[in-house]
N, C-alpha and C positions, 0 to 999 in steps of 0.2 A: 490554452485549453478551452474549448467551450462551454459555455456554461448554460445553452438553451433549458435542459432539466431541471438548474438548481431550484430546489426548493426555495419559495420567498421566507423573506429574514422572517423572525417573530419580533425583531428590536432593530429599531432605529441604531447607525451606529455611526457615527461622523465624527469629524477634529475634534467638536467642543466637548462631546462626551466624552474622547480619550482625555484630552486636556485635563478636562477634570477630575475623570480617574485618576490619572500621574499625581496631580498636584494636591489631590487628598491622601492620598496612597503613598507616591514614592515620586514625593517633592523633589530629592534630589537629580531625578531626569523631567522631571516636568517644564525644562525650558529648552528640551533638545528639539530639533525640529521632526518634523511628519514626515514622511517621504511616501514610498508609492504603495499601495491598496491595492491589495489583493482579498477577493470577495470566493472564498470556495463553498463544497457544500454543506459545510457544519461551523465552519468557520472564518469568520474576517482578522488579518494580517495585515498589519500598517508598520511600514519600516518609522525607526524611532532611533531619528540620528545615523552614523554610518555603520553601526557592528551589532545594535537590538533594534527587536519588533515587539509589537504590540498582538499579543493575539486575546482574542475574542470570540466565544460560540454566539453565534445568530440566532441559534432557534435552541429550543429544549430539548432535544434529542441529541446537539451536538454538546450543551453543556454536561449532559449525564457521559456522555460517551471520552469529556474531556478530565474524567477522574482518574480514569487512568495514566493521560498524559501526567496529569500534577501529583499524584500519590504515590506511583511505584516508578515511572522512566527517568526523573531526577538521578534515582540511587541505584537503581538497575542500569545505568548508562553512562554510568559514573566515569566509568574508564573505555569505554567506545572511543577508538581514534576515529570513526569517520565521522564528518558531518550529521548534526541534526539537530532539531531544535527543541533540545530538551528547556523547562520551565528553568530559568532563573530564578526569579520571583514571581509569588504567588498574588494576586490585587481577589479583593472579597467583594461580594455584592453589598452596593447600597440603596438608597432610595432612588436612584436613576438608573442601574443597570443589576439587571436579577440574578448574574451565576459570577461565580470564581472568574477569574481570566488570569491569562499569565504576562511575563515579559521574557522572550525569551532570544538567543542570539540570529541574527540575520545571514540568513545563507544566498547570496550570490548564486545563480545560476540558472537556467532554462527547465524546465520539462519535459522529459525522455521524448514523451508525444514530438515534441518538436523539434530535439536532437537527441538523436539517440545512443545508449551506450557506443563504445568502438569496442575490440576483444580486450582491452585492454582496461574498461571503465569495468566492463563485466565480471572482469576479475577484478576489481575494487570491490564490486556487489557482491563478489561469492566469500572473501573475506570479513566484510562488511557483515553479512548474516552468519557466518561462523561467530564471531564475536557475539550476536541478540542471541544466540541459541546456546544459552547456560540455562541449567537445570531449575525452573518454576517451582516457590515456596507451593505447601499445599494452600493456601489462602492465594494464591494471584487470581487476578480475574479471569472468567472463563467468557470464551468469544460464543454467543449461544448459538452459531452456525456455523462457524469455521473451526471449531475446537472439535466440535463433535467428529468420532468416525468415521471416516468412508462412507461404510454400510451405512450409517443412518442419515445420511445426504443424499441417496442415490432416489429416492421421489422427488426431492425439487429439483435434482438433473433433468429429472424425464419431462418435470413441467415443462423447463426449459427448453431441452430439447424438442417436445413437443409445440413451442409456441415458435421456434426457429425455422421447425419444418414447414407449417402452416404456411408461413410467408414468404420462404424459399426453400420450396421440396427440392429444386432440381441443384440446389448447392450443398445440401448437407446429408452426411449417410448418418442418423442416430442410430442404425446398429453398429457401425464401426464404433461409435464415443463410447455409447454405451459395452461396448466388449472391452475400449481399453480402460474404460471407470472398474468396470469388476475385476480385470487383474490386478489392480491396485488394491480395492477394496477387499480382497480378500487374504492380503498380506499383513501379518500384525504390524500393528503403529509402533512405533517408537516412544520411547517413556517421554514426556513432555517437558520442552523447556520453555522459555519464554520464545514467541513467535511474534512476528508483526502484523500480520495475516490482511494485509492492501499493497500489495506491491505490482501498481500500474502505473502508468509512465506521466500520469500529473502528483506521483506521491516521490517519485524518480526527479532529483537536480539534476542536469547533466553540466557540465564546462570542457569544450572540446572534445567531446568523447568521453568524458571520466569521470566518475563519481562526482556530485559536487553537495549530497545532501540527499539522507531517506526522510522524508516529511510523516506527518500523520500518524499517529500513534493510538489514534483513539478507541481502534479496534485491538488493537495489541493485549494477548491474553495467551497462557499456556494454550500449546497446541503440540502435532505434530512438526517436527523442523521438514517434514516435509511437503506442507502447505506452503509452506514460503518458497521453496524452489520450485515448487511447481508455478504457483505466481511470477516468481524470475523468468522459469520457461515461456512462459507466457510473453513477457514484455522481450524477451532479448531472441527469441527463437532458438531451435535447437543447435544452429552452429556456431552461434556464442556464446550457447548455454555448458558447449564444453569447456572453455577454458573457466568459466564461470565455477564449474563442477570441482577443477583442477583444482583451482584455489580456495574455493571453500573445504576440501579434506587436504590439501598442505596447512590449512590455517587451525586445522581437528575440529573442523565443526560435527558437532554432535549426529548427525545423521551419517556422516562419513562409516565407514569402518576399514579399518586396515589402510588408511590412505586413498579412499575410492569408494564413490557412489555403490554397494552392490544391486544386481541385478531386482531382486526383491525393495529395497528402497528405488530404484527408477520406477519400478512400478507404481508403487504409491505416487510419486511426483509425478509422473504422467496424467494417474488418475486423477490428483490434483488441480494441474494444467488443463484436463480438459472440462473439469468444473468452473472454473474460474474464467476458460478463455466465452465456455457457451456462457454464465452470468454478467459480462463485458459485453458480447455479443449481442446480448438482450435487450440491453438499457438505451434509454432513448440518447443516449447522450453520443456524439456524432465521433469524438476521438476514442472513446471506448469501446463502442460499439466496432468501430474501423480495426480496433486491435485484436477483439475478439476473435474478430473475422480472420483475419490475419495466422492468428493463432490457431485456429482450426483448421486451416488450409495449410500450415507449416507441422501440423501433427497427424496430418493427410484424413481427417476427418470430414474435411469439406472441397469441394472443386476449386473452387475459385470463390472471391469475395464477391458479393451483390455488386448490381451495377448499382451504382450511384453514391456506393460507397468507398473515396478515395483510399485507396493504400498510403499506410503511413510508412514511412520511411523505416528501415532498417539501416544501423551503420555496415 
């Protein structure tokens, strides 16, 4: 994935700091080796030995954001069969690094961005979010943009859309997005359960087409279980998105009813999808923004992608 956008770290973060965290902390790995570094944008991932990694926030926004990972997806994930890198252990701040960090298991695998589900991996995914989408304590974390309602997201749509038009009028219809955001938004939500609410193809493992690991957790807070498919919609398009659909209501995920997406939840997910594909579309960042585009043109909201910005692969 590119990383041209990420924010710069706030903290230095190299071998000898981990070293030394380990070997204060949890002496008994602190003579496993390092392996490969991976730098994203709230967090740094250093493989530690062949089965744990080392994770660590960069900056202060991705510490805050990583209370969620370490306080509630532990016990809330307890029993998920599919991959993820839920906290092992927990390592505390000392006089050389300022936030919580975890150790958690090592997942093998690519990034959707760069291999993409097959119908087959997508149904791993649709299963996969069947299982996150159990009913949220009234105390879980609330996501302060992605939790909220439809309706009251539908002004940073327009931003958005409005900043999309600017720079290419001749690709994108904002009264289409905007017409299919309102029949969504106008359909009541669904009682809340726990949601992931990032699901784009550098939070996506893939191995041969197949599931191999949902990453990132940090935004994860009670939502609509239909933000998250709409996000799936997004990374897998709509003709994967049906077997995806299949097996998230064979598997009774919470937004299912009767064995099947209804007509009134597609809508929501739609409307979701096309929040999420123009927010993707937006950002400077070169494989998101490519998906966005992507996603808007597979929801027939837009013509074609800009030039210059390469089509990502679909399996």
């Amino acid at each position: 994935m590119s990383n041209d956008a990420t924010p710069p770290a706030e903290v230095h973060i190299d071998e000898p700091l981990v070293r030394a965290l380990l070997k204060s902390q949890h002496p008994d790995l602190a003579d496993l080796p390092l392996g490969a570094h991976h730098e994203g944008w709230d967090n740094v991932t250093i493989r530690l030995g062949d089965d744990l990694a080392v994770r660590l926030p960069r900056r202060r926004l991705g510490a805050a954001l990583t209370a969620t990972e370490l306080d509630w997806i532990p016990d809330v994930g307890a029993s998920w069969a599919f991959p993820s890198p839920r906290a092992l252990r927990v390592g505390q701040p000392n006089e050389r690094y300022p936030w919580r960090w975890s150790i958690v298991p090592w997942l093998d695998g690519v990034p959707a961005y760069e291999e993409p589900l097959s119908a087959d991996g997508a149904a791993e995914l649709g299963r996969a979010l069947a299982q996150v989408h159990v009913s949220a304590p009234s105390d879980a974390p609330i996501n302060p943009f992605r939790s909220r309602p439809l309706r009251e997201r539908a002004e940073r749509l327009d931003l958005r859309l409005e900043a999309l038009t600017a720079e290419h009028a001749d690709a994108l219809s904002s009264d289409a997005a905007r017409a299919m955001f309102q029949a969504g938004a106008t359909q009541e939500p669904a009682d809340p359960t726990w949601t992931h609410l990032d699901i784009h193809g550098a939070n996506v493992l893939t191995q041969g087409g197949l599931l191999a690991g949902l990453l990132d957790w940090g935004d994860a807070a009670a939502g609509d279980p239909a933000t998250d498919l709409g996000e799936a919609l997004v990374l897998v398009g709509r003709e994967l998105f049906a077997p995806l659909a299949r097996a998230y209501a064979d598997a009774g995920g919470a937004a299912a009813s009767d064995g099947t997406l209804t007509e009134a939840t597609m809508k929501r997910v739609e409307a979701e999808a096309v929040a999420y594909a123009a927010l993707l579309a937006a950002t400077e960042d070169g494989d998101h923004a490519r998906a966005g585009w992507v996603a808007l043109v597979d929801l027939g909201i837009a013509d074609a992608v800009p030039t210059g910005l390469t089509v990502p692969a679909r399996a």
